[in-house]
C-alpha positions as CSV (number, residue, x, y, z in Angstrom):
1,X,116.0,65.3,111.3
2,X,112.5,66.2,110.5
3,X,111.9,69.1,107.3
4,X,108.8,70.8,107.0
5,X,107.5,71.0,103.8
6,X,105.3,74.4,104.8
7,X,103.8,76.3,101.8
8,X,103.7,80.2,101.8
9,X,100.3,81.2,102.7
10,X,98.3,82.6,99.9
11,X,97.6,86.5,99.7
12,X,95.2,87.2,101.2
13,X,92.6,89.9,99.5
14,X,93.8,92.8,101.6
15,X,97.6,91.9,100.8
16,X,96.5,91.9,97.5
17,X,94.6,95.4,97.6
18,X,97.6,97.1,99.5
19,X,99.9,96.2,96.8
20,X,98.4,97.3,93.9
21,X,97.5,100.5,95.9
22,X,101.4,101.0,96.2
23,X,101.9,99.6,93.0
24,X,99.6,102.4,91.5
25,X,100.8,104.9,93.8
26,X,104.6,104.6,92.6
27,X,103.0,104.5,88.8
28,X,101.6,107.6,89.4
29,X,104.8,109.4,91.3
30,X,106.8,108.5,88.9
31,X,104.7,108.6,85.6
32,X,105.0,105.3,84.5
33,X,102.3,102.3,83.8
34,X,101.7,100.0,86.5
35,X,102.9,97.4,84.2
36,X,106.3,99.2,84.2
37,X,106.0,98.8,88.1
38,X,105.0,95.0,88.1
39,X,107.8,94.2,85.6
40,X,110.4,95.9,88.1
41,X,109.2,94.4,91.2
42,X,109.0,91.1,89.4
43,X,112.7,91.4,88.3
44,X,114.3,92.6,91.2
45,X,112.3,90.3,93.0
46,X,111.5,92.5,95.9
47,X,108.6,95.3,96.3
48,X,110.4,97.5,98.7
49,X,109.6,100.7,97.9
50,X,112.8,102.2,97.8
51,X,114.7,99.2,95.7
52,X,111.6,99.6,93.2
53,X,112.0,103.4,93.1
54,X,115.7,102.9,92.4
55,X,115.3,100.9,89.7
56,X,112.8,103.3,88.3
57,X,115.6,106.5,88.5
58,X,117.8,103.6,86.6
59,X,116.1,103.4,84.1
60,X,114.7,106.6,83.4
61,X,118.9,107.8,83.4
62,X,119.0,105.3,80.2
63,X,116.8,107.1,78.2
């Protein structure tokens, strides 16, 4: 049996441009810093919109 070793491919710069778009556009919506944003979608480890905006309301209900 035969594993590929395939590497993800890189982001490309459009990838990279759409999600800081979003990533700006959820700081905005929600009035937070896009570092806020970045550290959420780093811990959850997914961007979805809707797990990031969920973790958001979380932690806006601890304050």
């Amino acid at each position: 049996m035969v594993q590929s070793q395939a590497k993800a491919a890189p982001n490309t710069p459009s990838d990279t441009a759409q999600q800081e778009e979003e990533i700006a556009y959820l700081a905005k919506r929600h009035r937070v810093t896009p570092a806020i944003v970045r550290e959420i979608i780093r811990r959850i480890g997914s961007s979805e919109r809707s797990a990031v905006e969920r973790e958001i309301q979380r932690g806006k209900a601890r304050r």
